[in-house]
N, C-alpha and C positions, 0 to 999 in steps of 0.2 A: 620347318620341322612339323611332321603329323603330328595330333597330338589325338589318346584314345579316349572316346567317349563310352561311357559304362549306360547302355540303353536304360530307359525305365522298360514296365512292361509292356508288349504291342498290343495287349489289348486292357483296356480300362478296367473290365471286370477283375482283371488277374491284381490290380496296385493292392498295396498293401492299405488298409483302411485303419491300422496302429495309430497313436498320435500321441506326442511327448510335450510335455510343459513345465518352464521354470516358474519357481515360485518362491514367495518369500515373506515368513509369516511371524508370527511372537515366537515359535520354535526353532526359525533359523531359516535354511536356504534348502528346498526339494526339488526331487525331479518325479513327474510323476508320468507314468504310463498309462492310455487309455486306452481301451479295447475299441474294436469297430462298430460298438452300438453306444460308447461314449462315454462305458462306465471307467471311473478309476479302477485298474487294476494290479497297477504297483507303485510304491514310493520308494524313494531313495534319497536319505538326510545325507545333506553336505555340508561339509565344512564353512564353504565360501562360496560366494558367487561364483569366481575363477573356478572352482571345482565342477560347482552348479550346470555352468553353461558349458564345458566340455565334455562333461557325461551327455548333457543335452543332445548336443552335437555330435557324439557319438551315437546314442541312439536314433536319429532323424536320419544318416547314415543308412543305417541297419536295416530301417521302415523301407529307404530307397531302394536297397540292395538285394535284402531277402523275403521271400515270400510271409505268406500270415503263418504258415505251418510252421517254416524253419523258426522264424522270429519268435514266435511261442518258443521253440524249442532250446533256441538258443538265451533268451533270458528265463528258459523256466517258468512260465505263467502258466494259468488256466484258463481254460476255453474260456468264455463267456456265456452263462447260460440264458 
């Protein structure tokens, strides 16, 4: 059975340079989003780990899939100045 492969981009300059990380502090369990010069640029409090690492997971996704424009767009952030 074929099975489909979802390309990254064909050329490197084009990847997305986003980057998500789980964390887990004296306030509980986050997910934070970093722009492509490294700064934080969004958090998101979880409940639990379980919750923690599927958000995660979902955005590392996103990174793969959609461009740096869309991906701004689609969680709402701002540029990075």
């Amino acid at each position: 059975m074929a099975r489909s492969i979802v390309p990254g981009p064909s050329d490197p300059a084009d990847a997305n340079r986003y980057t998500v990380n789980v964390r887990r502090d004296e306030q509980g369990w986050s997910v934070a989003i970093a722009g492509p010069g490294g700064a934080e640029i969004a958090v998101r409090a979880c409940r639990d780990e379980h919750e923690a690492r599927t958000y995660a997971s979902t955005v590392r996704q996103h990174i793969e899939w959609l461009s740096e424009p869309k991906f701004r767009e689609y969680y709402r952030l701002e540029q990075e100045a």
